[in-house]
ZATIMAR-362122 format. One line per 10 residues: number of its first residue (from 1); for each residue x, y, z of C-alpha. Coordinates in steps of 0.05 Angstrom, whole numbers, plus 5000, padded with zeros to 4 digits. Each point is the difference from the previous one (the first is absolute). Last residue first. Layout:
N
NUM) X/Y/Z; ...
END
This chain:
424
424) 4152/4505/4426; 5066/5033/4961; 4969/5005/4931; 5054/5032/4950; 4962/5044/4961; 5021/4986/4917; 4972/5046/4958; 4946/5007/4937; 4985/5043/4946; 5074/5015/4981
414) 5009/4923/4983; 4934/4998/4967; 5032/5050/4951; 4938/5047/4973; 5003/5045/5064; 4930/5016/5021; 4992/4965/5055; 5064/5016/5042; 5005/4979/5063; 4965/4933/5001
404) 5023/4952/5052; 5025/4935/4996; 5016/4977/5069; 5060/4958/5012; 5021/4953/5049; 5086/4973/4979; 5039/5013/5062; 5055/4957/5007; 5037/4940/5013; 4954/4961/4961
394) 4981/4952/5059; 5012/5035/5054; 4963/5064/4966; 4944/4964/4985; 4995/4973/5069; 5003/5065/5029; 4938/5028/4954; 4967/4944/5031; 4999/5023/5066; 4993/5065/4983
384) 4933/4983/4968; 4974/4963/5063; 5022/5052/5041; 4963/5050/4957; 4944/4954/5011; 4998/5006/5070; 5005/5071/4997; 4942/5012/4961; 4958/4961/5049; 5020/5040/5049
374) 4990/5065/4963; 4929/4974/4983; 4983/4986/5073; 5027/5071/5025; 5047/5027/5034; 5030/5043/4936; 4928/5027/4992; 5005/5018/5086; 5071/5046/4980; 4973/5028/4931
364) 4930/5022/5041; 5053/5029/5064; 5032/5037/4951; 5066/4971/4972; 5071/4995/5035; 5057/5030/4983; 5051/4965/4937; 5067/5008/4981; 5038/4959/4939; 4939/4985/4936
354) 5043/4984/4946; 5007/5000/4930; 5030/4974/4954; 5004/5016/4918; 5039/4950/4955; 5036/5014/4923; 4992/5071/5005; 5031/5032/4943; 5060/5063/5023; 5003/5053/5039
344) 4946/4992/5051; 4950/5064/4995; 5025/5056/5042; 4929/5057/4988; 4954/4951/4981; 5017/4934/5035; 5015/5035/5059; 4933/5037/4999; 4971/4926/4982; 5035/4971/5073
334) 4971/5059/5036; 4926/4989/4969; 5002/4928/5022; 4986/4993/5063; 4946/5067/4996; 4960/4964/4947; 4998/4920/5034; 4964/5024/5057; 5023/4970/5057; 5041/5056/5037
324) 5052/5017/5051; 4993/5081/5002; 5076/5030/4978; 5015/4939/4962; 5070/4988/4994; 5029/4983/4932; 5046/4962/4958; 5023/4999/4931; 5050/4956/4974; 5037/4991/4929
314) 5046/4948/4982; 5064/4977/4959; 5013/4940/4951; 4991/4998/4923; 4925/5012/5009; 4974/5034/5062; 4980/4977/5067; 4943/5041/5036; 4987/5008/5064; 4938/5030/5038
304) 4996/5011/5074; 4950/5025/5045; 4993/5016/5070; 4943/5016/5038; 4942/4948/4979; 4938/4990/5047; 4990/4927/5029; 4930/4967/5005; 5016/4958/4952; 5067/5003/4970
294) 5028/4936/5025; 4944/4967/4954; 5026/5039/4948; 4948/5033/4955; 5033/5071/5006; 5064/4973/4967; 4957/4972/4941; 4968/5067/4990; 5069/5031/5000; 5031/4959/4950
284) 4945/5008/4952; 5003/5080/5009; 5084/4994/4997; 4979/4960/4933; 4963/5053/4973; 5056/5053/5023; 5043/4962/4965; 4962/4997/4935; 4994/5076/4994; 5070/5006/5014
274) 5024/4963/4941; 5058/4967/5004; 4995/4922/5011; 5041/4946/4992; 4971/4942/4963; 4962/4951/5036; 4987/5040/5063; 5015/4967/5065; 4950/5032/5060; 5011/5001/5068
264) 4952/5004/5072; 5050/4994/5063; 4956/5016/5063; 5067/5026/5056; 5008/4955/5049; 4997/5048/5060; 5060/5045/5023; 5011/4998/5085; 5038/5065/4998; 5051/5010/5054
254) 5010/5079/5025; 5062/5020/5019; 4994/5048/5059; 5004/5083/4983; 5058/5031/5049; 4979/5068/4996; 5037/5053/5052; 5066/4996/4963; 5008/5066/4991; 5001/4993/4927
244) 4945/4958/4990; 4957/5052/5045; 5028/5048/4967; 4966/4960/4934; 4932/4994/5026; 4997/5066/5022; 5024/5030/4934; 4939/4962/4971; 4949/5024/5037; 5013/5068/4971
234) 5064/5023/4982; 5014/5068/5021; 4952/4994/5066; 5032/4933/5015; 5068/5016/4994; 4991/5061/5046; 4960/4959/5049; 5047/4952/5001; 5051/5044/5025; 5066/4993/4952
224) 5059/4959/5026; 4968/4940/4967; 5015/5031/4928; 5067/5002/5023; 5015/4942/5026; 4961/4966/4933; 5054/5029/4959; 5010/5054/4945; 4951/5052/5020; 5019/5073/4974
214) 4929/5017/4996; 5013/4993/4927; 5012/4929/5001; 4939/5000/5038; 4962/5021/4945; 5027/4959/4949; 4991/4935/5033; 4934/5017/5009; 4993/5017/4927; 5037/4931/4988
204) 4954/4960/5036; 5011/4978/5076; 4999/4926/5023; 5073/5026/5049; 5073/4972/4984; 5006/5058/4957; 5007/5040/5057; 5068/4984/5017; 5025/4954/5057; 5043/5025/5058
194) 4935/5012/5052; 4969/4929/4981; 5057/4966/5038; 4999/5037/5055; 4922/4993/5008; 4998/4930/4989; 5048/4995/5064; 4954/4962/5044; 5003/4926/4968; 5063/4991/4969
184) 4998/5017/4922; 5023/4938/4960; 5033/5017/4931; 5002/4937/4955; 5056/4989/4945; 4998/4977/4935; 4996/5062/4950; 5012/5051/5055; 4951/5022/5050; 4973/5071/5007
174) 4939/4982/4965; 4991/4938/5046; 5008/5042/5055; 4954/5062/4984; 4940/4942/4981; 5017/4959/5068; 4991/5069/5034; 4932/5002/4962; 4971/4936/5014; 4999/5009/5078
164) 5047/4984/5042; 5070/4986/4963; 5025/4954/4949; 5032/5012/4931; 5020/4953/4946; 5025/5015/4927; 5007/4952/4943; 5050/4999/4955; 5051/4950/5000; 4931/4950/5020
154) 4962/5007/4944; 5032/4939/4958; 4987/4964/5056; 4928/5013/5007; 4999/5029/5073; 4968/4955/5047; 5062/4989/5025; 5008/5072/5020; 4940/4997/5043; 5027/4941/5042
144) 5071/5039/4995; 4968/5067/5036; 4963/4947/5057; 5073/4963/5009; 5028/5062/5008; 4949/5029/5057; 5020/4940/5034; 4964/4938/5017; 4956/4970/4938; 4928/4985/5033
134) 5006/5049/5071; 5039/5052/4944; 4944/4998/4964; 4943/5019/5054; 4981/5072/4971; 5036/5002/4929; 4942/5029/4952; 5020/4993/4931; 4998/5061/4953; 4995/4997/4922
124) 5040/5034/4944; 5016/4965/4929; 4938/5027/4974; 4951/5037/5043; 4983/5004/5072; 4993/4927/5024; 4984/4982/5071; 5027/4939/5039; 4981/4974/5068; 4996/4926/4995
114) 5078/5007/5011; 5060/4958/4973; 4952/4953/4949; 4964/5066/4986; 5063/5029/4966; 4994/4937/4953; 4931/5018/4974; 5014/5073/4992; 5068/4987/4954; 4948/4955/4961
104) 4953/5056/4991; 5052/5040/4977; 5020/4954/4949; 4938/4991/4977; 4975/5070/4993; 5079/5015/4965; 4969/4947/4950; 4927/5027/4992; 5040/5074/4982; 5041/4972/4942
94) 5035/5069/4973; 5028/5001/4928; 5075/5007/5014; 5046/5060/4961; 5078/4988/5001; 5038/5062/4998; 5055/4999/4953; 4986/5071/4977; 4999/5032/5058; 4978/5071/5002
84) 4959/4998/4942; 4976/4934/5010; 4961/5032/5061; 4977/5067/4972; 4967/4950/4940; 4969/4955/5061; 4976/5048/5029; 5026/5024/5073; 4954/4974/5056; 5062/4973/5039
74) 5069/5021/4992; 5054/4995/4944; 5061/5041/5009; 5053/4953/4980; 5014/4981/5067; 4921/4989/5015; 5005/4946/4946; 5064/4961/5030; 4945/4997/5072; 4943/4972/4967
64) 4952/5037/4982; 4923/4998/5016; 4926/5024/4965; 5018/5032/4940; 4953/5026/4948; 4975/4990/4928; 4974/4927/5018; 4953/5025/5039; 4954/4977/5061; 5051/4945/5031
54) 5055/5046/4996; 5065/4981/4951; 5056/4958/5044; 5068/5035/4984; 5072/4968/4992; 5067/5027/4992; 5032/4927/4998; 5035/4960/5057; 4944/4981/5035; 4966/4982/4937
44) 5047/4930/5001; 4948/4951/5024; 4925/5012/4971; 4956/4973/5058; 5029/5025/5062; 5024/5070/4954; 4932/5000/4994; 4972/4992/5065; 5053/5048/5019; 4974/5056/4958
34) 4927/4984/5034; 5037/5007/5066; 5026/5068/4991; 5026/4992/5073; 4986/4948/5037; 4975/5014/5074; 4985/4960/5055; 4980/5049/5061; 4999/4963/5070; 4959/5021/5059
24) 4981/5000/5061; 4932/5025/5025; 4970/4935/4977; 4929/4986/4972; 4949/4949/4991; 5036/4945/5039; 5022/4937/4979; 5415/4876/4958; 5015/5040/4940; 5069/5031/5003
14) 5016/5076/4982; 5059/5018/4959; 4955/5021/4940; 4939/5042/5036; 5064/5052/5016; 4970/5024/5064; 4995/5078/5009; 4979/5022/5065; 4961/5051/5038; 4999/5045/5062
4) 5042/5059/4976; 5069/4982/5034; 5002/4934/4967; 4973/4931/5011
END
């Protein structure tokens, strides 16, 4: 430990041996992990000038590796400003259902160390600690049981930070070098937040701006201030953030118990690109969704659609429902805006999607999911899922279809119809 009240532990030279919430925490963070997905999956790009193109154009630039930003290529430039800096700069197509997986994986083995695990957005997540060390011993033997769960070719650069409260783990694993995990000893967050700069804060750039200005570089100094100064120059806001700064907010990890998500997908027999036809097969999809036995009774929150394109690559879309609904119109008129206005970027040769948050119906959805129909509904799904499992033990895999009609009036009976996978 040093003088300030933290630690740096090189995650390399170290030796392996359910509640709700946790007030201790642990940051994993990956930077640009969609890049490193795809230096993961195409080996050599990491020593290239490489740029992943945004998931909503294919004129912009959505992250750079680290030879592109020493040419003088950052993100959101266009592509044409891009190339004109660096020539030899390598351009991917973006595979957004693939980093999805990936991430989702990461989640899955972070909650084999601690049931208490909440995401926050690609490549960063936070893992609840309280009671570890009684399971794996030392505080180092919790930081390499986290660090294992680390894809290996992740593991040179991911960052680790703990602390009390999620956002003194955030400071530390920022501050932590490719590798390494900075522990901040309980009762001198403040210290260590005082020395760090601003930029550590959730604050947009106008914010950013403003306090730049101000002549405020760190968070010490931006905590120095009264509150109530803060506060009545930056609203409700400001507070918050002091209150980051000073230390006074230590927000618990939060685990998330996430539902089997309702799967409803559709294989098209030639790829599709026409957005009128996707949206009438999102509609199908939808309806189909909504007809779930799981469903009943159940209002949707969260919503995903995926798409995966010809010639390799993806598209996802997916959305939180301000009011949880049932009504087929309002799930799916965020998914069609997306379709409209960032449209997947090449043929769709399969649409899923997925049903991933739900809240509880009215009390008349609640007592028609109760009763004698339902029951007897679910005891034939059984029966259907039963079988379904035998046909996929004894073929190996998944081969129920329905033949649905999409698009009547085509003349080619193989644009007419589609292939719905039927998962009973």
């Amino acid at each position: 430990m040093t003088s300030s009240g933290y630690i740096r532990v090189p995650l390399g030279l170290l030796t392996m041996s359910r509640s709700s919430t946790s007030s201790l925490a642990a940051c994993v963070w990956i930077p640009l992990f969609p890049l490193r997905c795809e230096e993961a999956r195409q080996g050599g790009l990491a020593n290239y000038p490489t740029a992943l193109l945004a998931p909503d154009t294919t004129r912009k630039l959505w992250q750079v590796s680290s030879p592109a930003r020493h040419a003088g290529v950052k993100p959101g430039m266009t592509v044409s400003q891009a190339i004109g800096l660096c020539p030899t700069l390598r351009l991917i197509e973006p595979d957004p259902v693939h980093y999805d997986e990936l991430f989702s994986s990461l989640l899955s083995s972070l909650n084999d160390v601690s049931p208490v695990v909440e995401p926050a957005e690609l490549g960063l997540a936070y893992v609840g600690t309280d009671g570890l060390a009684g399971i794996y011993g030392s505080q180092h033997k919790v930081i390499e049981a986290i660090h294992q769960t680390v894809r290996p070719s992740d593991r040179p650069t991911v960052r680790l930070g703990f602390g009390l409260g999620k956002f003194t783990a955030w400071v530390a694993a920022s501050r932590a070098k490719p590798g390494e995990a900075i522990v901040v000893a309980p009762g001198v967050e403040q210290k260590f937040l005082a020395s760090q700069p601003i930029s550590v804060l959730p604050l947009d750039s106008h914010f950013h701006r403003r306090l730049r200005l101000l002549g405020i570089r760190t968070l010490g100094a931006l905590a120095a201030l009264p509150e109530e100064a803060v506060t009545a120059q930056f609203g409700a806001v400001g507070r918050r953030l002091w209150r980051l700064a000073a230390g006074r907010i230590a927000e618990p990890v939060a685990g998330r118990i996430a539902p089997e998500p309702i799967v409803a997908a559709l294989t098209f027999f030639t790829p599709v690109g026409e957005r009128e036809l996707l949206v009438h097969s999102l509609d199908q999809l939808i309806a189909r969704a909504l007809k779930h036995p799981r469903r009943i009774g159940w209002r949707v929150h969260a919503v995903r659609l995926r798409a995966g394109l010809e010639g390799g690559g993806s598209w996802l879309a997916t959305h939180l429902l301000k009011d949880p609904t049932a009504d087929a119109g309002r799930i799916g008129a965020p998914l069609k805006t997306r379709l409209e206005q960032s449209p997947p970027t090449g043929a769709v040769e399969r649409l899923i999607l997925e049903f991933t948050a739900f809240a509880p119906g009215t009390t008349e959805l609640q007592l028609f999911a109760r009763d004698a129909q339902a029951a007897a509904r679910a005891g034939q799904q059984r029966a259907l899922q039963s079988a379904a499992r035998e046909i996929r033990m004894r073929v190996k895999r998944s081969s129920l279809y329905h033949i649905v009609e999409v698009q009547p009036w085509s003349r080619l009976p193989e644009r007419r119809y589609a292939l719905i996978d039927y998962e009973p």
